[in-house]
N, C-alpha and C positions, 0 to 999 in steps of 0.2 A: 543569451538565453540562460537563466536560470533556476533551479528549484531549489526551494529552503525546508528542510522537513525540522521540524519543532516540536514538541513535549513530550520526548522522552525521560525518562527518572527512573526512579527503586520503588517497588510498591510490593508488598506483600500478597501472597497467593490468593485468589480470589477478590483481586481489586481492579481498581480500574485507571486507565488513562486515553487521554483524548493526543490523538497527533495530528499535526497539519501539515500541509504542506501546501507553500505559497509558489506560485511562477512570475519569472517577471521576463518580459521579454519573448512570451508565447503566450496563447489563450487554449481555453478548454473549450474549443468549438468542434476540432472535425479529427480530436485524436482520442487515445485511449489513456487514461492516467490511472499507473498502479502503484501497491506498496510491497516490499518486496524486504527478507529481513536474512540476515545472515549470524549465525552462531560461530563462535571460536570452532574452528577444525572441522566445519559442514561449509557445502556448495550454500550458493544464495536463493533461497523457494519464493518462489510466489503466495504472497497472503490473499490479496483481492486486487479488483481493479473497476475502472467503472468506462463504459463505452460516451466520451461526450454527446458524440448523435444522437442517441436514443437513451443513454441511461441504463441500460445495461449491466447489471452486477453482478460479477462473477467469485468463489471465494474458495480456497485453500477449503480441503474439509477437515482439516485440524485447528481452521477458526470458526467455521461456519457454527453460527447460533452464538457468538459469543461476540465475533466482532464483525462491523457494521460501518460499510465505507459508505462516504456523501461526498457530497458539493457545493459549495456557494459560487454559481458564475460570475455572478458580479464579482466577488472578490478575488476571483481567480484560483480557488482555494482549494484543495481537496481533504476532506478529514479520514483518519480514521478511527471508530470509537471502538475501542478494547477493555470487553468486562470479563469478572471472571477469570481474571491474566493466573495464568498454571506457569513455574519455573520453566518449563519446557519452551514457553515464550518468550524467556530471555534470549537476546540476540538486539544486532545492529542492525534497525530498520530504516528502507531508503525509500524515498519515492522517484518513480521515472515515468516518462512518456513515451507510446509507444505511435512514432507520427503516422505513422502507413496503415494500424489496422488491416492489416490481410484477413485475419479471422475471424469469424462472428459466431456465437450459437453453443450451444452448451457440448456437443459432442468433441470439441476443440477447446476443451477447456484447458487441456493440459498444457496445449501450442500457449495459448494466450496470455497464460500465466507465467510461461516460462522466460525469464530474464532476458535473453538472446533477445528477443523482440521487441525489445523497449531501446530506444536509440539516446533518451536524454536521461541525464540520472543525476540528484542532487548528494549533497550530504546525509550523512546518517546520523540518527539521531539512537544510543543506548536506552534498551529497554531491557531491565533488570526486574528483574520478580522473585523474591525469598519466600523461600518455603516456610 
């Protein structure tokens, strides 16, 4: 079981970039797949996530309006697109899976988001934004 998170870079404040992230060795059918980003000297936040079942998207509200998770089933793939990227968004972004889903529904948004509940977790990929 694997996940590969890819295109991260340096892009200047109010720009943009697209991340992926590929699985191999699992599918996106009956789990939750999040992205999740960590800054030098801060805990690791939850940005967004999206529920396989139903599609379900959930999102940090320090991205909400600005970045915009998907999926390609076929490909096994999950994106996510980040416009508008502010220095504050710099940090090492991951994506993981979280297999069990315990919680659904927006009132639990904070459980869902929160790291502790994602059991598979791939590499990180640096996202740097100049002011």
């Amino acid at each position: 079981v694997q996940l590969q998170a890819s295109g991260g870079g340096l892009v200047q404040a109010g720009g943009s970039l697209r991340l992926s992230c590929a699985a191999s060795g699992l599918s996106f059918d009956s789990n939750r797949i999040g992205w999740f980003r960590q800054a030098p000297g801060k805990e690791r936040e939850g940005v967004s996530c999206i529920t396989s079942r139903d599609g379900t998207i959930y999102y940090a509200d320090s991205v909400k309006g600005r970045f915009t998770i998907s999926r390609d089933s076929g490909k096994n793939t999950v994106f996510l697109q980040m416009n508008n990227l502010k220095p504050e968004d710099t940090a090492v972004y991951y994506c993981a899976v979280d297999s069990y889903v315990r919680y659904s529904g927006i009132g639990f948004r904070t459980l869902i988001l929160n790291p502790k509940q994602y059991d598979v977790w791939g590499q990180g990929t640096q996202v740097t934004v100049s002011s």
